[in-house]
DSSP file (Angstrom, degrees, kcal/mol; ACC not computed):
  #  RESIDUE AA STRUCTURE BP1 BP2  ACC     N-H-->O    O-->H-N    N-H-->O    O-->H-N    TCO  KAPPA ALPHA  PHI   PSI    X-CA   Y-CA   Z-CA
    1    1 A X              0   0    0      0, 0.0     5,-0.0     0, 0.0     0, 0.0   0.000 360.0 360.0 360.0 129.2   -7.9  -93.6   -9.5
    2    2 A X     >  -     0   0    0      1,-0.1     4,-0.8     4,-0.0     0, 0.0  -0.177 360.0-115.7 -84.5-169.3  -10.8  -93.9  -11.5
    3    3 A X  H  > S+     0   0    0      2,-0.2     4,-1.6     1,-0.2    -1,-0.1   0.839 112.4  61.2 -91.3 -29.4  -12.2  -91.7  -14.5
    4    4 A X  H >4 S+     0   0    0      1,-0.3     3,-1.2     2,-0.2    -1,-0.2   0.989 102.3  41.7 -54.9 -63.0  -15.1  -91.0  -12.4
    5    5 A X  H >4 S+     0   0    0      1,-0.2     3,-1.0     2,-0.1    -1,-0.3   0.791 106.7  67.3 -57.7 -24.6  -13.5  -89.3   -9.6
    6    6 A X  H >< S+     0   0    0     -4,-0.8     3,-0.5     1,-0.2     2,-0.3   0.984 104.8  48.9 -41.5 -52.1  -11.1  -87.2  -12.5
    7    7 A X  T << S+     0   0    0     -4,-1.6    -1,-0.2    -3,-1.2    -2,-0.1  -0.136  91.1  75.9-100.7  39.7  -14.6  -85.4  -13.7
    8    8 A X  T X  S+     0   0    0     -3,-1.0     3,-0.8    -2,-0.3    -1,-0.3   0.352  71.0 176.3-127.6  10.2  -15.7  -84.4  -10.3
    9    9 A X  G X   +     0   0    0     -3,-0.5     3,-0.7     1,-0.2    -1,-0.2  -0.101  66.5  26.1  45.5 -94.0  -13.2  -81.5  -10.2
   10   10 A X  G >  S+     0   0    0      1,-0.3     2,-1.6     2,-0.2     3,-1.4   0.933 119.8  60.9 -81.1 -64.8  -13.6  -79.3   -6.9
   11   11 A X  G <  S+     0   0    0     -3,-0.8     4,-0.3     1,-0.4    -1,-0.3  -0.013  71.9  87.7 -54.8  21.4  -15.2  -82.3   -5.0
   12   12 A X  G X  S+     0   0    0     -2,-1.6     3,-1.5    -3,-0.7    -1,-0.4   0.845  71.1  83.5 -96.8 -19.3  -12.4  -84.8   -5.1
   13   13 A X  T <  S+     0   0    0     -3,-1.4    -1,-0.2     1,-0.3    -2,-0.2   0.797  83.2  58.2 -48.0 -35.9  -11.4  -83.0   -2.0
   14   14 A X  T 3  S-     0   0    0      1,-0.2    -1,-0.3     3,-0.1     3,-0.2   0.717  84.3-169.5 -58.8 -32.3  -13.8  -85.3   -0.2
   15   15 A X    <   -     0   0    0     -3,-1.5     2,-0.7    -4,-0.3    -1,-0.2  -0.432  67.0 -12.8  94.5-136.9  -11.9  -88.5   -1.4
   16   16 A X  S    S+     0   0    0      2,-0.1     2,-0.6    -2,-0.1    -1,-0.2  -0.331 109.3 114.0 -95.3  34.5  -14.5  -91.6   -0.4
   17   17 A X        +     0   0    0     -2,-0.7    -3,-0.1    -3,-0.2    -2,-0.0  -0.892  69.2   8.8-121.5 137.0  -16.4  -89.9    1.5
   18   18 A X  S    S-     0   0    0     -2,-0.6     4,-0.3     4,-0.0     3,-0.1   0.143 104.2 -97.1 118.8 -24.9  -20.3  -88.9    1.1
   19   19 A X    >>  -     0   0    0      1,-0.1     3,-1.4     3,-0.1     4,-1.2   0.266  37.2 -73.5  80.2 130.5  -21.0  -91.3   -2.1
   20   20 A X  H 3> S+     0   0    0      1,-0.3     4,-2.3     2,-0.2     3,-0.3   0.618 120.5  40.8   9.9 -77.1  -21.1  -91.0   -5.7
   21   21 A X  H 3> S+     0   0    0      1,-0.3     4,-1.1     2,-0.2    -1,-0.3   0.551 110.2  53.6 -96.3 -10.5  -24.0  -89.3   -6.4
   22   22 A X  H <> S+     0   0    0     -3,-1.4     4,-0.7    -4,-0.3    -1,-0.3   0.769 106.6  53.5 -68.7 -39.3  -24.1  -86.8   -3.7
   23   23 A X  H  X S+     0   0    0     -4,-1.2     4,-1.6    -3,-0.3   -12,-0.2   0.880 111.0  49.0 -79.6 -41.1  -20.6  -85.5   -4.6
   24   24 A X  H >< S+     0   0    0     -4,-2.3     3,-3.7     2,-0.2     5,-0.3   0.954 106.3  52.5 -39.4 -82.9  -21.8  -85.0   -8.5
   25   25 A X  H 3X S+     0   0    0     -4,-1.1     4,-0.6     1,-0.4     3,-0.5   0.625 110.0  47.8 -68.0 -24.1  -24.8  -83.2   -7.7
   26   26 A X  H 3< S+     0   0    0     -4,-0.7    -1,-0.4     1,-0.3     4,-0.4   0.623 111.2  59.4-100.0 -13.1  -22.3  -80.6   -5.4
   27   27 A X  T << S+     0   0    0     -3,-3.7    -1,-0.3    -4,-1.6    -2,-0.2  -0.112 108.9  38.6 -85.6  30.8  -19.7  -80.4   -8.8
   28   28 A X  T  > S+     0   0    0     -3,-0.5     4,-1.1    -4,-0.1    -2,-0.2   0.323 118.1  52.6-133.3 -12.6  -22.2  -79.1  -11.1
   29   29 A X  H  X S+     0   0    0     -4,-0.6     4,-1.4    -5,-0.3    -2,-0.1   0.650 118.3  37.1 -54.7 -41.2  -23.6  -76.8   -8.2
   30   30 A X  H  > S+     0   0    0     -4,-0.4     4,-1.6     2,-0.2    -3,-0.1   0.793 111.1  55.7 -96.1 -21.4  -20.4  -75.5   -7.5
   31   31 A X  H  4 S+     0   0    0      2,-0.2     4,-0.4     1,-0.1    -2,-0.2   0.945 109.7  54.1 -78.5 -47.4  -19.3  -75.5  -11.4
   32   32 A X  H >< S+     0   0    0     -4,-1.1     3,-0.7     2,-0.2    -2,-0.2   0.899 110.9  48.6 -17.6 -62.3  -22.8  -73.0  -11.8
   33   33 A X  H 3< S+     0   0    0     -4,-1.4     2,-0.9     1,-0.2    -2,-0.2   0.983 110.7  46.6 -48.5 -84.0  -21.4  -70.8   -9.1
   34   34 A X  T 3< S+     0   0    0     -4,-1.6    -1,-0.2    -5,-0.1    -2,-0.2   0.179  91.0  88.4 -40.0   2.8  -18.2  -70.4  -10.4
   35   35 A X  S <  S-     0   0    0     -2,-0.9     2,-0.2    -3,-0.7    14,-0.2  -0.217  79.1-111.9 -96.3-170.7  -18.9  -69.6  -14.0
   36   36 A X        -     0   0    0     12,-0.1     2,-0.3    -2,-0.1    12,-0.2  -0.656  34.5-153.6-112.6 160.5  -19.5  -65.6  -15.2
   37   37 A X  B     -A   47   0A   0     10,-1.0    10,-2.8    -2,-0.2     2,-0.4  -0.948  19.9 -91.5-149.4 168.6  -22.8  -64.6  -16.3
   38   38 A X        -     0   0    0     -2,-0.3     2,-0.6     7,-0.2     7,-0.3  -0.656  47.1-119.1 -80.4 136.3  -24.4  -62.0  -18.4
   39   39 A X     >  -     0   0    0      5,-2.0     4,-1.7    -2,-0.4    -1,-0.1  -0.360   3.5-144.5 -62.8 114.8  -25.4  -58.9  -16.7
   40   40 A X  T  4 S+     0   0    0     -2,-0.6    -1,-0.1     2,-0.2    -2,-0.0   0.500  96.4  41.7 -55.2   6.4  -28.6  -57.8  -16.5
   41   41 A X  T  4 S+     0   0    0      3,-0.1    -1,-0.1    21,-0.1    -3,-0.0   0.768 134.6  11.6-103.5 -85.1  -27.8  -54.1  -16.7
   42   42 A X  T  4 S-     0   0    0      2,-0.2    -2,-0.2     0, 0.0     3,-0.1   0.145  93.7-132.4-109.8   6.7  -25.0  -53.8  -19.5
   43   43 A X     <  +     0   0    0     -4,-1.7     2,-0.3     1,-0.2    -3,-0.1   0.820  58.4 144.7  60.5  64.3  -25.5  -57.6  -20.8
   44   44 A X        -     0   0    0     -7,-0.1     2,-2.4     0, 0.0    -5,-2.0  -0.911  63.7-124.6-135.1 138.3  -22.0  -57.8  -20.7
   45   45 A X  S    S+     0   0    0     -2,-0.3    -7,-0.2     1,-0.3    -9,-0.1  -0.233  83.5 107.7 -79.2  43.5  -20.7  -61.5  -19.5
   46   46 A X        +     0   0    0     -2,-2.4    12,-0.4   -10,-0.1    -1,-0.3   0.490  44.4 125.4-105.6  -7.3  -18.4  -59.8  -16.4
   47   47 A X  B     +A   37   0A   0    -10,-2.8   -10,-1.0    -3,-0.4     2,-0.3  -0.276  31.7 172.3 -66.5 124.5  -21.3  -61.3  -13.1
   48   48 A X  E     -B   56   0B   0      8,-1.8     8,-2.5   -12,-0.2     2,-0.3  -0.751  39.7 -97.7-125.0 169.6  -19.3  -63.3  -10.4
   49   49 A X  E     -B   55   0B   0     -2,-0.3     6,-0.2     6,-0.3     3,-0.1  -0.709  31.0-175.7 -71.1 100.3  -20.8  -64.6   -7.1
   50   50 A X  E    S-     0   0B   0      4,-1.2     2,-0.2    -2,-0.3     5,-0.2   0.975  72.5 -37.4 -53.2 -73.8  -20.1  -62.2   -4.1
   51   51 A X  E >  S-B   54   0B   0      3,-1.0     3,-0.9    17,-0.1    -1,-0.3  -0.511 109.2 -35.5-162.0-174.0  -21.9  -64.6   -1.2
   52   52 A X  T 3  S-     0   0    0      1,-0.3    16,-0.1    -2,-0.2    17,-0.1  -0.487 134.9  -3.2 -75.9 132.9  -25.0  -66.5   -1.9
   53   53 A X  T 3  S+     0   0    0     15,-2.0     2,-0.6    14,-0.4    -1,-0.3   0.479 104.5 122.1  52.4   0.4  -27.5  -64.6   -4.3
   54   54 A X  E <   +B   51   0B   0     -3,-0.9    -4,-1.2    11,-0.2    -3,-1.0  -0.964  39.5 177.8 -77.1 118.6  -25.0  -61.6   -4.2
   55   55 A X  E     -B   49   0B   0      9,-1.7     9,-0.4    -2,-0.6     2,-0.4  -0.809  10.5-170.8 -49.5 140.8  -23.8  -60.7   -7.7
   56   56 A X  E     -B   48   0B   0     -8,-2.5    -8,-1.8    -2,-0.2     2,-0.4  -0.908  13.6-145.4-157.9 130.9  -21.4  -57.8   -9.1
   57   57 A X        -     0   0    0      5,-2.6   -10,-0.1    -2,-0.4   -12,-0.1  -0.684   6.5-166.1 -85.6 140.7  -20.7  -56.9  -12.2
   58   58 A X  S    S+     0   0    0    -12,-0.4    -1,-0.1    -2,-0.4   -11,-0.1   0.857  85.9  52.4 -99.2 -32.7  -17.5  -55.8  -13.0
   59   59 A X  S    S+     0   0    0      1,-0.1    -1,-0.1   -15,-0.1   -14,-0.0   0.942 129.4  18.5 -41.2 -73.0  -17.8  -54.3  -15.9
   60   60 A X  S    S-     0   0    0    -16,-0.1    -1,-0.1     2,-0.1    -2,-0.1   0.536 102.3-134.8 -82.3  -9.5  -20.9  -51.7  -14.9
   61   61 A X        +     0   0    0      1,-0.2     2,-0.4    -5,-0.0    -3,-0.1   0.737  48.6 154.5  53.1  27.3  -19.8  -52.4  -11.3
   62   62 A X        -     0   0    0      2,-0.0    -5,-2.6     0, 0.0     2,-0.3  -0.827  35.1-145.8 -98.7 153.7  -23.2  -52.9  -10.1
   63   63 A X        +     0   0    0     -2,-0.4    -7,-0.2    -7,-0.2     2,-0.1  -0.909  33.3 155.1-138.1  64.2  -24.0  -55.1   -6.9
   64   64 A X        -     0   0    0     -9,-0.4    -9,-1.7    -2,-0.3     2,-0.1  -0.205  42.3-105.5 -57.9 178.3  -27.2  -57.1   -6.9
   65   65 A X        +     0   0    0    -11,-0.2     2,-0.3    -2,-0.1   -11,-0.2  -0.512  44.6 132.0-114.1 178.8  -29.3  -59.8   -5.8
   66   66 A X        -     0   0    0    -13,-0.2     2,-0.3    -2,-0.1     5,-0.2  -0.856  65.4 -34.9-178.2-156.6  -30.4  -63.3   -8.2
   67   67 A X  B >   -C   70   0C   0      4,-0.7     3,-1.2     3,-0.6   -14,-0.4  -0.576  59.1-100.4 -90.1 149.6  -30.2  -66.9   -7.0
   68   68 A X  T 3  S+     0   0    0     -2,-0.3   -15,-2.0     1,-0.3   -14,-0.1   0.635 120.1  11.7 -42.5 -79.1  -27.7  -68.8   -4.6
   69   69 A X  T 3  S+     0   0    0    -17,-0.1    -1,-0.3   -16,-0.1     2,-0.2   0.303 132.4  36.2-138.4   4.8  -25.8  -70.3   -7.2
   70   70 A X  B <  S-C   67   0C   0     -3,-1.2    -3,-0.6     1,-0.1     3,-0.1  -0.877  71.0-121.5-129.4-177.7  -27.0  -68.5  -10.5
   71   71 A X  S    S-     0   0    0      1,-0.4    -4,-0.7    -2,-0.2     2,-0.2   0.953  88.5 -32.1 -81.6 -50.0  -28.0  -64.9  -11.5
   72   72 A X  S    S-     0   0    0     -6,-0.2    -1,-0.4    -3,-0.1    -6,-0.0  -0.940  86.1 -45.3-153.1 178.5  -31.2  -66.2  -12.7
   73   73 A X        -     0   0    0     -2,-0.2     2,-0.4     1,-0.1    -1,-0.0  -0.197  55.4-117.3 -62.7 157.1  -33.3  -68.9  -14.1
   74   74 A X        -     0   0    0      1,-0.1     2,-0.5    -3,-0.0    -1,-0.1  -0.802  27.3-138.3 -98.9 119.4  -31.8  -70.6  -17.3
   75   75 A X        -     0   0    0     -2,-0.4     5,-0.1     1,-0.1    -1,-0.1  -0.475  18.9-147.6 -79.5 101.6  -34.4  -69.8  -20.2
   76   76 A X        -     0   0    0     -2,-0.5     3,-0.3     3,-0.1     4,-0.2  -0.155  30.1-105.4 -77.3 172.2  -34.8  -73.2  -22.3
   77   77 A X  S    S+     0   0    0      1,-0.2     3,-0.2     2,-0.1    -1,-0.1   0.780 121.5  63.2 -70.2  -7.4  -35.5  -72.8  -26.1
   78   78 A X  S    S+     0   0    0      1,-0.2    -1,-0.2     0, 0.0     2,-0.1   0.570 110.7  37.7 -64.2 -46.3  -39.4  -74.0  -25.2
   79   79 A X  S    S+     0   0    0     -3,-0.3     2,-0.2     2,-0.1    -1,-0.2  -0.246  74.6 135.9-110.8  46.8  -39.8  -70.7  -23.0
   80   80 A X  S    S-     0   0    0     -3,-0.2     2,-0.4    -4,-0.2    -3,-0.0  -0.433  73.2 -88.9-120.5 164.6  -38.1  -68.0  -24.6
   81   81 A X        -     0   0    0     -2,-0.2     2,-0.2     1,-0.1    -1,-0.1  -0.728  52.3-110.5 -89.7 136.1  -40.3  -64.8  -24.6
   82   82 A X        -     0   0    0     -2,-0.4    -1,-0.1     1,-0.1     5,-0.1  -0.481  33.7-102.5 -86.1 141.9  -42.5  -65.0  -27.8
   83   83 A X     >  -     0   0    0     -2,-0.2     4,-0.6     1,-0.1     3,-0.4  -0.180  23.8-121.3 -76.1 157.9  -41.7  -62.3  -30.8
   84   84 A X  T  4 S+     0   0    0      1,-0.3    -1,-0.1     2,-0.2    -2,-0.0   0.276 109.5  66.1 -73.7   3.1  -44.2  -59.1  -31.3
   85   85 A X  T  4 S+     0   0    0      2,-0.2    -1,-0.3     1,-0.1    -2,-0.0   0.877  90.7  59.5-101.2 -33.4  -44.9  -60.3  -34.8
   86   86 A X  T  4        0   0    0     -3,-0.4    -2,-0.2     1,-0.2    -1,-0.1   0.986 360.0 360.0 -79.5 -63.4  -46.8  -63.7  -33.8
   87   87 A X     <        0   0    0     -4,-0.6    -1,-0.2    -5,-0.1    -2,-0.2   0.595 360.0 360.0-104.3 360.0  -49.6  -62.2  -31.9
């Protein structure tokens, strides 16, 4: 077995089938899903994925909607909301 197929974690289930670069792109989709996120309510890091774009926090135990395979978009250090002080 090669080192490639080690790091593709959920997707080795496919074995040689589908190709390389298709089976990556559906292990870092599926590692996204699977992670916790911060809530947008009580900003506490309890969100799993109900069904696609369902969220629930366990923590505040609220039930919402976001994107198939995250809560929302990931805010790069380039777009971050600009402080009250600059303008």
């Amino acid at each position: 077995m090669s080192n490639d197929q080690q790091s593709l974690g959920s997707v080795k289930r496919f074995g040689t089938r589908y190709g390389k670069t298709v089976k990556q792109r559906l292990a870092t989709i599926e590692e996204k899903a699977r992670q916790t996120y911060k809530c947008p309510y009580c900003r506490y890091e309890k969100v799993n994925r109900q069904a696609t774009g369902i969220w629930h926090c366990e923590k505040c135990d609220r039930t919402f909607t976001g994107k198939a395979y995250t809560v929302h978009e990931d805010i790069t250090e380039d777009e971050e909301e600009p402080d009250e002080a600059e303008t």
